[in-house]
VOVEXLUM-472628 format. One record per residue (C-alpha): residue in one letter; residue number from 1; x, y, z. Coordinates in steps of 0.001 Angstrom, whole numbers. Layout:
<mimis>
<resn:A | resi:NUM | px:X | py:Y | pz:Z>
...
</mimis>
This chain:
<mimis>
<resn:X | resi:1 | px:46420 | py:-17302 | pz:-44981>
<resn:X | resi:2 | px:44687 | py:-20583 | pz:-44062>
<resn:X | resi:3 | px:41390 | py:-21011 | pz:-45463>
<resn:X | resi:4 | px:38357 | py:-21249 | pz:-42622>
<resn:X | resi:5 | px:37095 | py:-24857 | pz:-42037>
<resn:X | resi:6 | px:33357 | py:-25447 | pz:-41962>
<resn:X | resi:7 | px:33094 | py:-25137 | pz:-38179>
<resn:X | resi:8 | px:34057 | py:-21334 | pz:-38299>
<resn:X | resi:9 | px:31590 | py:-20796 | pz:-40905>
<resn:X | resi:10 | px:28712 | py:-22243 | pz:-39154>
<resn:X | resi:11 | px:29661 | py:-20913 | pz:-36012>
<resn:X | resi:12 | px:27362 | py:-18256 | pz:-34212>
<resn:X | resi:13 | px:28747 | py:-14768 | pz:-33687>
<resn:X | resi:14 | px:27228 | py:-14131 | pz:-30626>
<resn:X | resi:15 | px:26050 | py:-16171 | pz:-27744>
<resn:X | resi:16 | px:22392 | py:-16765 | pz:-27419>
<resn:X | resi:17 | px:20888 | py:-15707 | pz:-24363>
<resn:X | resi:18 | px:18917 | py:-17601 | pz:-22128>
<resn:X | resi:19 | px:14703 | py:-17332 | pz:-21903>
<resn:X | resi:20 | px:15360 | py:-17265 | pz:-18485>
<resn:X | resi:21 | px:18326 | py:-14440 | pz:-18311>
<resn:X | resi:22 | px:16118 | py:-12598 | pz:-20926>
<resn:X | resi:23 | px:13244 | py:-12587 | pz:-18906>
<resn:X | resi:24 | px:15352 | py:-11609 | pz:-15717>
<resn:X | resi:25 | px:17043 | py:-8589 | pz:-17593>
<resn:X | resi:26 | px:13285 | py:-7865 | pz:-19148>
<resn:X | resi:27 | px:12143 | py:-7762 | pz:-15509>
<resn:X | resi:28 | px:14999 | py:-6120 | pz:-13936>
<resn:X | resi:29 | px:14374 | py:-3289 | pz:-16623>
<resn:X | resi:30 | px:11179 | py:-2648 | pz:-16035>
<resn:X | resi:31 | px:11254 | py:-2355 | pz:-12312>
<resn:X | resi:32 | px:13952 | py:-93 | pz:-13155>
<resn:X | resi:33 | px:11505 | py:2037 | pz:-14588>
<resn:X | resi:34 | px:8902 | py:2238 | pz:-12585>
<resn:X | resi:35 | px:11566 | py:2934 | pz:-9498>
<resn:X | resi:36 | px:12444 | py:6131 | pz:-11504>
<resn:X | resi:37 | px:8606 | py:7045 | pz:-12125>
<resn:X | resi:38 | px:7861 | py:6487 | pz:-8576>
<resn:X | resi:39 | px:10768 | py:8370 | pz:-7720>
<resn:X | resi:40 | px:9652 | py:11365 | pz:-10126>
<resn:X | resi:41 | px:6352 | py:11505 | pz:-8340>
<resn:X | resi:42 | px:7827 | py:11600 | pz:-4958>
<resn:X | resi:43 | px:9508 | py:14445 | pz:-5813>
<resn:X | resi:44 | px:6903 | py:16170 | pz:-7769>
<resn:X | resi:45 | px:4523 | py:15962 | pz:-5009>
<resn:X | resi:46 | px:7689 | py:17494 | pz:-2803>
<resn:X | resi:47 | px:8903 | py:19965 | pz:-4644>
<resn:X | resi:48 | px:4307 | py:21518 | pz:-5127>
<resn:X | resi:49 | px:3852 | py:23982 | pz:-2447>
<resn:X | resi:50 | px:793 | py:23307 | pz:-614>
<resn:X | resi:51 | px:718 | py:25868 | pz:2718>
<resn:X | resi:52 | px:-3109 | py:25288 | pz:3190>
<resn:X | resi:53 | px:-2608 | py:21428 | pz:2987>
<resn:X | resi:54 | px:587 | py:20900 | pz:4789>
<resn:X | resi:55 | px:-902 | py:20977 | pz:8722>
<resn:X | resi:56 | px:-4310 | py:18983 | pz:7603>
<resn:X | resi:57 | px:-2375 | py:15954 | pz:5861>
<resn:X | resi:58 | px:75 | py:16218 | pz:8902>
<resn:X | resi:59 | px:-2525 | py:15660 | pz:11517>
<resn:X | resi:60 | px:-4119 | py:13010 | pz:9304>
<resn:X | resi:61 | px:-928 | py:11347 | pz:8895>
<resn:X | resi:62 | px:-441 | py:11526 | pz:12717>
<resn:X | resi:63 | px:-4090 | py:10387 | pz:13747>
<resn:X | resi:64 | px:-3658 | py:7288 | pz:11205>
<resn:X | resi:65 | px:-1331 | py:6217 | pz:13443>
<resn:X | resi:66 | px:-2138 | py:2621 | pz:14777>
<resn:X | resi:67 | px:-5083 | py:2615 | pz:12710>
<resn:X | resi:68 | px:-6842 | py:5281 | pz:16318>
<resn:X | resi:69 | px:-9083 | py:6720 | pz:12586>
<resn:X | resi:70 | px:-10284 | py:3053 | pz:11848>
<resn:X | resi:71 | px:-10918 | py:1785 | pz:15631>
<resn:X | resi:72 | px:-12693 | py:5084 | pz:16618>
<resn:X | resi:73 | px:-15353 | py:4627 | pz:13542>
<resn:X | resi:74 | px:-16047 | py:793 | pz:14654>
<resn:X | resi:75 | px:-17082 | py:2150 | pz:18023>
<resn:X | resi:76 | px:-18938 | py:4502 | pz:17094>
<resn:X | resi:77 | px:-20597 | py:1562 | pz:14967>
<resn:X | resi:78 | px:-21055 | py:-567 | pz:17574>
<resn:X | resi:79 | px:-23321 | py:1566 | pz:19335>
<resn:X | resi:80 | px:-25579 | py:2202 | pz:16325>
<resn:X | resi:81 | px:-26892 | py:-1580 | pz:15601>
<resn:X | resi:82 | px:-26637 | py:-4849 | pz:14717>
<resn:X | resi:83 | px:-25386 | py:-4151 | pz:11096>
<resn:X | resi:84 | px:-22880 | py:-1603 | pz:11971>
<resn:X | resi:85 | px:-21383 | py:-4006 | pz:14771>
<resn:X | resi:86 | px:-20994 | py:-6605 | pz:11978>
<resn:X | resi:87 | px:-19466 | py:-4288 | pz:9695>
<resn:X | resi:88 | px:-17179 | py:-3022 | pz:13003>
<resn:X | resi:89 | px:-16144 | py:-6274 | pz:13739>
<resn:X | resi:90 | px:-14967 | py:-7188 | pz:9767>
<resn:X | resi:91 | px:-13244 | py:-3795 | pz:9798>
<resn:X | resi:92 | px:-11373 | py:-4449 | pz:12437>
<resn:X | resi:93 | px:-10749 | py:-7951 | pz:11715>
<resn:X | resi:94 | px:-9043 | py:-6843 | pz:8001>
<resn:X | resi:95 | px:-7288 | py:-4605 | pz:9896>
<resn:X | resi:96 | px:-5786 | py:-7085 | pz:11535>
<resn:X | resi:97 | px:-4848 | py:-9563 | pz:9013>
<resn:X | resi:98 | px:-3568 | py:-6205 | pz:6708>
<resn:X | resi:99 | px:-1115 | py:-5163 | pz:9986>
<resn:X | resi:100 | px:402 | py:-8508 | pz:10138>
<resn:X | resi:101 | px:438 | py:-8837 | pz:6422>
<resn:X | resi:102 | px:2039 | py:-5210 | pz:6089>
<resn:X | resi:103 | px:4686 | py:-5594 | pz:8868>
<resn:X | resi:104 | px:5710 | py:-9215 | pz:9935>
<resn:X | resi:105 | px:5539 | py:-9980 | pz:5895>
<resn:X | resi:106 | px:5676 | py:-7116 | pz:3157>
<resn:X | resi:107 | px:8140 | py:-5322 | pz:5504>
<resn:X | resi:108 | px:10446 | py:-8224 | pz:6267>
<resn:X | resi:109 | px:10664 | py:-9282 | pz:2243>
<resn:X | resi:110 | px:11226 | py:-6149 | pz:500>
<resn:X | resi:111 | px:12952 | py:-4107 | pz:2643>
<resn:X | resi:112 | px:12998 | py:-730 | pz:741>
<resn:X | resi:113 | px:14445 | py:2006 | pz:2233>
<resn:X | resi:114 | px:12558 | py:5242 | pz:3392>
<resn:X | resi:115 | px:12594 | py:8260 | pz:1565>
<resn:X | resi:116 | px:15175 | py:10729 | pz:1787>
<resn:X | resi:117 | px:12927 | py:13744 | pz:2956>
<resn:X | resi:118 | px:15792 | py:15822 | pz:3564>
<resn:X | resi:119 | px:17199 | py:15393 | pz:190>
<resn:X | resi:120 | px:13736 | py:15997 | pz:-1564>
<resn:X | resi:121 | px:13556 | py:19230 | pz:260>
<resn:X | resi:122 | px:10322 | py:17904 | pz:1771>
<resn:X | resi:123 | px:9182 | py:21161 | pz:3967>
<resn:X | resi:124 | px:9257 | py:20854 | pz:7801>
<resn:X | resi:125 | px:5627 | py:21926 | pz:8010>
<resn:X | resi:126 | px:4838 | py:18714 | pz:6546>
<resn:X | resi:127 | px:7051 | py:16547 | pz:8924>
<resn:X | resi:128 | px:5578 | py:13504 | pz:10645>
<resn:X | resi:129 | px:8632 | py:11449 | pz:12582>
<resn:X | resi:130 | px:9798 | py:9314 | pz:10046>
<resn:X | resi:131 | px:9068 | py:5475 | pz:10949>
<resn:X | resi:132 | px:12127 | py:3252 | pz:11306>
<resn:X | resi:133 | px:10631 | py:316 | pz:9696>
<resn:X | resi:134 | px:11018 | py:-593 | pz:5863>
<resn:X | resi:135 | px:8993 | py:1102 | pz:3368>
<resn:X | resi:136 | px:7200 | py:-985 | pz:1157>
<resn:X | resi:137 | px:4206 | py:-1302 | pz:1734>
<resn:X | resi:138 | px:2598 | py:1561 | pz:3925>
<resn:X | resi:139 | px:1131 | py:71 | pz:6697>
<resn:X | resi:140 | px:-1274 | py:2903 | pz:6980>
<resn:X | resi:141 | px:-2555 | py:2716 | pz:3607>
<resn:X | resi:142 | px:-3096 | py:-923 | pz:4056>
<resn:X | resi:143 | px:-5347 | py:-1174 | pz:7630>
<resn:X | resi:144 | px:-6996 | py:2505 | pz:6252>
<resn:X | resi:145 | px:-7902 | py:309 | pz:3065>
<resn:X | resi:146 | px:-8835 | py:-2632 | pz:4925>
<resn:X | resi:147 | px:-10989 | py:-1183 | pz:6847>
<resn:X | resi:148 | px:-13235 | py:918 | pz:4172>
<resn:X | resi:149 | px:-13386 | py:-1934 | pz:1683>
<resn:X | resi:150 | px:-14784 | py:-4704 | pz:4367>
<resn:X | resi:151 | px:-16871 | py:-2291 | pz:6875>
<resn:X | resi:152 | px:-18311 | py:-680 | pz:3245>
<resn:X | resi:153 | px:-18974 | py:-4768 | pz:1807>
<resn:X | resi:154 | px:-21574 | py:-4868 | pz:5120>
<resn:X | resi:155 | px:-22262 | py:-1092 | pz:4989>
<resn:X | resi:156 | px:-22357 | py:263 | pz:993>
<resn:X | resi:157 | px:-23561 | py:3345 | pz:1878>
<resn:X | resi:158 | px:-20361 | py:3197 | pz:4219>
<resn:X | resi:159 | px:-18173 | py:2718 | pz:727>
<resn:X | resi:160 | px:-17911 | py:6161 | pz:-502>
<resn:X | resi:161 | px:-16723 | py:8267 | pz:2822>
<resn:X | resi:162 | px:-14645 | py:6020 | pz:4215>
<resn:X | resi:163 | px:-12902 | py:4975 | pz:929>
<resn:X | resi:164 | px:-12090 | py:8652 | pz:627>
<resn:X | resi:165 | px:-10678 | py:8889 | pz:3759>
<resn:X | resi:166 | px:-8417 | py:5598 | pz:3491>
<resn:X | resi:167 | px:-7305 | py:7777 | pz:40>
<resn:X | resi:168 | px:-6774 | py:10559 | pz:1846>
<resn:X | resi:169 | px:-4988 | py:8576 | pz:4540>
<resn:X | resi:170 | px:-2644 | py:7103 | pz:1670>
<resn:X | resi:171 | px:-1844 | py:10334 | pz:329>
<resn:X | resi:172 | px:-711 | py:11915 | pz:3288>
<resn:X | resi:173 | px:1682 | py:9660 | pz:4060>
<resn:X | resi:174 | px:2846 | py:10609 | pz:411>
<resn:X | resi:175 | px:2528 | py:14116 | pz:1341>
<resn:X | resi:176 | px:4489 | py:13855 | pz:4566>
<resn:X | resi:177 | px:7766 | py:12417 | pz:3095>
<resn:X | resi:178 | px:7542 | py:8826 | pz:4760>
<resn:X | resi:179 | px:6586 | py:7021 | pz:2051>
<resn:X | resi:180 | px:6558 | py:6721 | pz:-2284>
<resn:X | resi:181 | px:3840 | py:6852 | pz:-4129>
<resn:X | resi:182 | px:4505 | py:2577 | pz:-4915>
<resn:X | resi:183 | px:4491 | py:2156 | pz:-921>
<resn:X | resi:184 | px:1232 | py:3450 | pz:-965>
<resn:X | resi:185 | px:-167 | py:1664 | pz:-3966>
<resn:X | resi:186 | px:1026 | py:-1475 | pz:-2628>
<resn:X | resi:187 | px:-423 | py:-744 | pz:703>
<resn:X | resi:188 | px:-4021 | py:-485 | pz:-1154>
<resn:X | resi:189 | px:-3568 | py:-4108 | pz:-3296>
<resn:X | resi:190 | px:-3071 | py:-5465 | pz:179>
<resn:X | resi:191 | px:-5537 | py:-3787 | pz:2153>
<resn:X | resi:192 | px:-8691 | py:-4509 | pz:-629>
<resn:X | resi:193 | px:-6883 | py:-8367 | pz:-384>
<resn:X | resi:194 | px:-6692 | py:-8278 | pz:3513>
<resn:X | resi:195 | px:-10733 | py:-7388 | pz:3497>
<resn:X | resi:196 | px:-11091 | py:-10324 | pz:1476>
<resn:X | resi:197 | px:-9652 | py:-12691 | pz:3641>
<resn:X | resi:198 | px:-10931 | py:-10898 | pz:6867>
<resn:X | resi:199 | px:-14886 | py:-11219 | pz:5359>
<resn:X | resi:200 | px:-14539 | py:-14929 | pz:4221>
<resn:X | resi:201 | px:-13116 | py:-15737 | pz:7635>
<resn:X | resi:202 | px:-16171 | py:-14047 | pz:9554>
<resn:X | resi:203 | px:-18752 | py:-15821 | pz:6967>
<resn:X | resi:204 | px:-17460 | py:-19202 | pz:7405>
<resn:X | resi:205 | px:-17489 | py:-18818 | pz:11236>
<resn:X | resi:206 | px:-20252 | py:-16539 | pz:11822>
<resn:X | resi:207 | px:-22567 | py:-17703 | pz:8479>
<resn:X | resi:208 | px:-25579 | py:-16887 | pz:10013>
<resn:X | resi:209 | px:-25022 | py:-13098 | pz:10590>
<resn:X | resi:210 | px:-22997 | py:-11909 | pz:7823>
<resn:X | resi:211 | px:-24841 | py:-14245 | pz:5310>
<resn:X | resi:212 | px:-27393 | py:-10929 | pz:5514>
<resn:X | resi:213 | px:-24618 | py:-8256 | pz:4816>
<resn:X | resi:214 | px:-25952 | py:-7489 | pz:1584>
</mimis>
């Protein structure tokens, strides 16, 4: 038996990995995870029988639809003053920029399928037609959000009501079997974000009426 030379010795074992493959397999791990907890909740919320919910979060799911909610509040608030037009016209400007952000972006990059509502034994009293664009994010969620964060920055006392109805509107789309619980969170990051963009837009091009908004 040959004795081993110095090179065998000192060689390593194994090979080292990468930072970069580590942090890809790190990453790749984690969204792992939280695919399986968002996953979990879909079905949780699924599988909880709610009869005396089911036909409300339906017909909110339905009247969400191309933001009809959102547009029928700002014309309501156009008729009740100069504030509530400016907080009518941010509104609907964030929805704007969270539609096109939602579905000619988010949509387009991520891709995620829908939920299998049949599989999840989702009841038919809670059926809405099930969209045929990508998942992530919910569009709904996003323009609902949109609009309650920027008409409630020119309107606080506007905040409360018609943050609980964009929740409400994110829920049911939960509720409903069109969307997971991520789709939904995702749609809220980019609807607050949307706002954002929408109300610096209107202040740097109409300064002198929404510099009074607070």
């Amino acid at each position: 038996m040959s004795e081993p030379t110095p090179t065998d010795v000192t060689r390593p074992l194994t090979r080292p990995v990468p930072p970069a493959d580590g942090l890809r397999r790190a990453a790749s791990a984690v969204l792992g995870d939280l695919r399986a907890v968002d996953g979990a909740l879909y079905a949780a919320v699924a599988a909880t029988p709610t009869p005396t919910l089911d036909r409300a979060l339906r017909r909110l799911s339905h009247a969400a639809d191309h933001s009809k909610i959102s547009f029928a509040i700002a014309g309501a608030l156009t008729l009740a003053g100069s504030r509530p037009r400016r907080a009518a016209l941010a509104g609907v400007g964030a929805i704007a920029v969270a539609s096109a952000s939602a579905n000619l972006l988010g949509k387009r990059l991520v891709r995620r399928d829908r939920p299998d509502r049949e599989a999840a034994r989702v009841t038919v009293d809670r059926h809405v037609p099930m969209p045929t664009s990508a998942s992530f994010p919910s569009g709904h969620t996003a323009s609902a959000v949109a609009f309650a964060t920027a008409v409630g920055t020119v309107m606080p006392a506007a905040s409360v009501p018609l943050g609980a109805l964009a929740g409400a509107v994110g829920y049911s789309r939960i509720h409903t079997g069109v969307h997971y619980p991520g789709d939904v969170a995702a749609g809220a990051v980019l609807g607050i974000a949307s706002a954002a963009t929408a109300l610096a837009v209107a202040s740097a091009r109409l300064p002198a009426s929404f510099a009074r908004r607070r």
